[in-house]
DONUTOR-847142 format. One record per residue: residue number from 1; x, y, z of N, C-alpha, C in turn. Coordinates in pm, whole numbers, plus 50000, padded with zeros to 5 digits. Layout:
REM residues N
R   num   n.east   n.north    n.up   ca.east   ca.north   ca.up   c.east   c.north    c.up
R   NUM        X         Y       Z         X          Y       Z        X         Y       Z
...
***
This chain:
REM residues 102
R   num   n.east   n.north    n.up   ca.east   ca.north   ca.up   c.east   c.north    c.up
R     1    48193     47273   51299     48317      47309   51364    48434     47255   51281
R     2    48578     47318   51266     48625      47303   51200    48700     47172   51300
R     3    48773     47078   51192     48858      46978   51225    49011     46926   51170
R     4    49021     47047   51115     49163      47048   51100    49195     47199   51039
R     5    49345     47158   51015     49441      47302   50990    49338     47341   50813
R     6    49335     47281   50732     49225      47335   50613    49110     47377   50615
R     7    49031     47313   50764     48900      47355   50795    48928     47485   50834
R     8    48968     47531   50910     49013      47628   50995    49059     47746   50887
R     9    49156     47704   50821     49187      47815   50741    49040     47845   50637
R    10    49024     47744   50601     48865      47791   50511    48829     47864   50558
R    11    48728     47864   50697     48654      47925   50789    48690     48043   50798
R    12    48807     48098   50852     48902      48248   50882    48913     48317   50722
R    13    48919     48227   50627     48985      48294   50525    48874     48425   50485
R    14    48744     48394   50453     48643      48486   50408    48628     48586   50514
R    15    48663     48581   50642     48665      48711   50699    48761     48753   50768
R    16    48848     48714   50688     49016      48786   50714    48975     48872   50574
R    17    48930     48813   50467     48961      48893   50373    48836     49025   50338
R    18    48734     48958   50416     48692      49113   50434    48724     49212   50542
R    19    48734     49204   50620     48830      49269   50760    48937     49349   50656
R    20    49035     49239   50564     49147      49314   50544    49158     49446   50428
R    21    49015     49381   50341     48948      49407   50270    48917     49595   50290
R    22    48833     49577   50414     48776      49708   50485    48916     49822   50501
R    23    49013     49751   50573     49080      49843   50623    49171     49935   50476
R    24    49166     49827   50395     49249      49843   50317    49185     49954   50206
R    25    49052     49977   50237     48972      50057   50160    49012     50205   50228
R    26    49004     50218   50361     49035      50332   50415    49172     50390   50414
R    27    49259     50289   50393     49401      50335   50423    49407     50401   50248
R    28    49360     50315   50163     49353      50376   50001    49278     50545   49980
R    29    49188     50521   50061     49085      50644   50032    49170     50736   50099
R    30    49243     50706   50251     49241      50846   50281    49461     50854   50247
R    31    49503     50786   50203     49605      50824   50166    49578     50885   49976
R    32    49464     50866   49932     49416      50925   49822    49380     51070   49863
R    33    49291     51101   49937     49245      51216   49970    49402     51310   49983
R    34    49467     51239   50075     49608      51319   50092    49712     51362   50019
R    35    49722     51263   49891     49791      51297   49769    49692     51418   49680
R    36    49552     51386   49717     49542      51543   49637    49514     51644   49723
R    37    49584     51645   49805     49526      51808   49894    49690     51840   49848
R    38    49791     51744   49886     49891      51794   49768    49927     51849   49699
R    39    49887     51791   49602     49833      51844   49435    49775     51941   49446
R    40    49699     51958   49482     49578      52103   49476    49663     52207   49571
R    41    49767     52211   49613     49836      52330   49711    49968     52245   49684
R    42    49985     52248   49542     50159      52243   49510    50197     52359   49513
R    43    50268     52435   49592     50377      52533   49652    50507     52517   49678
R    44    50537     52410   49655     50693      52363   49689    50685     52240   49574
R    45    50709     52246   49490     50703      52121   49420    50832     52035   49412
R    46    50933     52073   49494     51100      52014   49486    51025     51952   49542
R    47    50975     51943   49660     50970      51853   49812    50795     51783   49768
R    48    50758     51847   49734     50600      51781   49740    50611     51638   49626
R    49    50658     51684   49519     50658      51536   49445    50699     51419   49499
R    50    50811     51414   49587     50860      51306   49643    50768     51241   49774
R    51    50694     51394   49840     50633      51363   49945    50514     51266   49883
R    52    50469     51329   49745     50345      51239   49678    50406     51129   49677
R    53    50484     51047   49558     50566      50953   49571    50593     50853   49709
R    54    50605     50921   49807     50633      50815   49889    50459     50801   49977
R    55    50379     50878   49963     50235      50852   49999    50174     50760   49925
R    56    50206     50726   49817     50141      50673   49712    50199     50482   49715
R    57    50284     50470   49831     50294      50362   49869    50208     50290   49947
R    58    50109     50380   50029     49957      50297   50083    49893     50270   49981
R    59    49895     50307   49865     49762      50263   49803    49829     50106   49743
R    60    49950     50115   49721     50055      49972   49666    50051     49915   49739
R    61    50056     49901   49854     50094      49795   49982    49971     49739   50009
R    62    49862     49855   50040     49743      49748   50059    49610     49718   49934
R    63    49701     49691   49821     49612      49660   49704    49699     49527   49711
R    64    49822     49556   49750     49895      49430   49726    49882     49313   49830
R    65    49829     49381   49942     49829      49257   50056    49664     49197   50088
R    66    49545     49238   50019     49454      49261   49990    49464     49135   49882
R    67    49523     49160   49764     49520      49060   49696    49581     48912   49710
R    68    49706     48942   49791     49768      48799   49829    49687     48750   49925
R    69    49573     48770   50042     49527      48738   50101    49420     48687   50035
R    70    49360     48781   49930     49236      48661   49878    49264     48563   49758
R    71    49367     48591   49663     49427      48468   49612    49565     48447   49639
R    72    49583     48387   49681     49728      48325   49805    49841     48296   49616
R    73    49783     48273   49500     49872      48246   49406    49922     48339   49379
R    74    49826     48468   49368     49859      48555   49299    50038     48656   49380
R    75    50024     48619   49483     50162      48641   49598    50246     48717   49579
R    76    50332     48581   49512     50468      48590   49431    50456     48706   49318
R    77    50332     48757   49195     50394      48828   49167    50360     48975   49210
R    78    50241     48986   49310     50251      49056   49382    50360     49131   49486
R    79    50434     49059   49518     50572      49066   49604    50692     49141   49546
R    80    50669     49116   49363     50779      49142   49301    50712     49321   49265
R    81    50620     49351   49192     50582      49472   49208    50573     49536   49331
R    82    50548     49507   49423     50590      49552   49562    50701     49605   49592
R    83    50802     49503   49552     50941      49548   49637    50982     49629   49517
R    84    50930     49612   49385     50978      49723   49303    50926     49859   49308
R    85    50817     49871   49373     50750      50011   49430    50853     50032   49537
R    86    50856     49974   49627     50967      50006   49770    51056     50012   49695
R    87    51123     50017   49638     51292      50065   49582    51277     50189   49536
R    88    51137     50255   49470     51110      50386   49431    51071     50460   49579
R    89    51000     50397   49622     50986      50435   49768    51093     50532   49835
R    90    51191     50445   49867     51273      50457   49922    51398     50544   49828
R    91    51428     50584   49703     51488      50687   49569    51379     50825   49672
R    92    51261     50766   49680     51184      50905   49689    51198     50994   49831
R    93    51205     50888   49951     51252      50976   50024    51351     50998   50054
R    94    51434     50972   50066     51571      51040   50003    51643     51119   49918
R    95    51537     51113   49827     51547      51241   49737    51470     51348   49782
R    96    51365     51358   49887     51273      51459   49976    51389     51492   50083
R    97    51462     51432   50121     51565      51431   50239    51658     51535   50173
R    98    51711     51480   50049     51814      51621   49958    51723     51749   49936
R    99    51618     51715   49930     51543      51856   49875    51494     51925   49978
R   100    51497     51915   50094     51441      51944   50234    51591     52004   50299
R   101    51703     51934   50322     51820      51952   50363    51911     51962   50328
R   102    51914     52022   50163     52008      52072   50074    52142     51956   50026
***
């Protein structure tokens, strides 16, 4: 049994990180699957690139939170490629917003 705040986190840590592990596999796979049904029925390509673009932020977010959870160092520069994906993120839908609503 654990006996303090380090025991405790030990204990949780290996199956937080597969738990987070799992989910994070599905949210990748099926926001993958979705960027290419996309691709494969580009018909609008003003609006679809951006729509790809801003889908393509599940696979960033949970590669990135996936990794800070199983090495807690790696974080910081995880955080910084992150928020530099979210700044494209966010160029992208807004640029789907101009291309959608003239």
């Amino acid at each position: 049994m654990a006996t303090g705040y380090e025991d405790t986190y030990r204990d949780l840590h290996q199956p937080a990180v597969v738990i987070g592990g799992c989910f994070a596999i599905v949210a990748v796979l099926l926001s993958i699957y979705l960027i290419f049904q996309h691709l494969k029925s580009y018909t609008n390509p003003a609006e679809q690139k951006w729509i790809v673009a801003v889908i393509f932020m599940v696979p960033v977010y949970a590669t990135q939170s996936i990794l800070s959870l199983w090495n807690p160092r790696m974080s910081v520069a995880c955080d910084i490629l992150r928020n530099c994906y979210e700044a494209f993120a966010l160029y992208s839908f807004g640029s789907y917003l101009v291309a959608c609503l003239g």
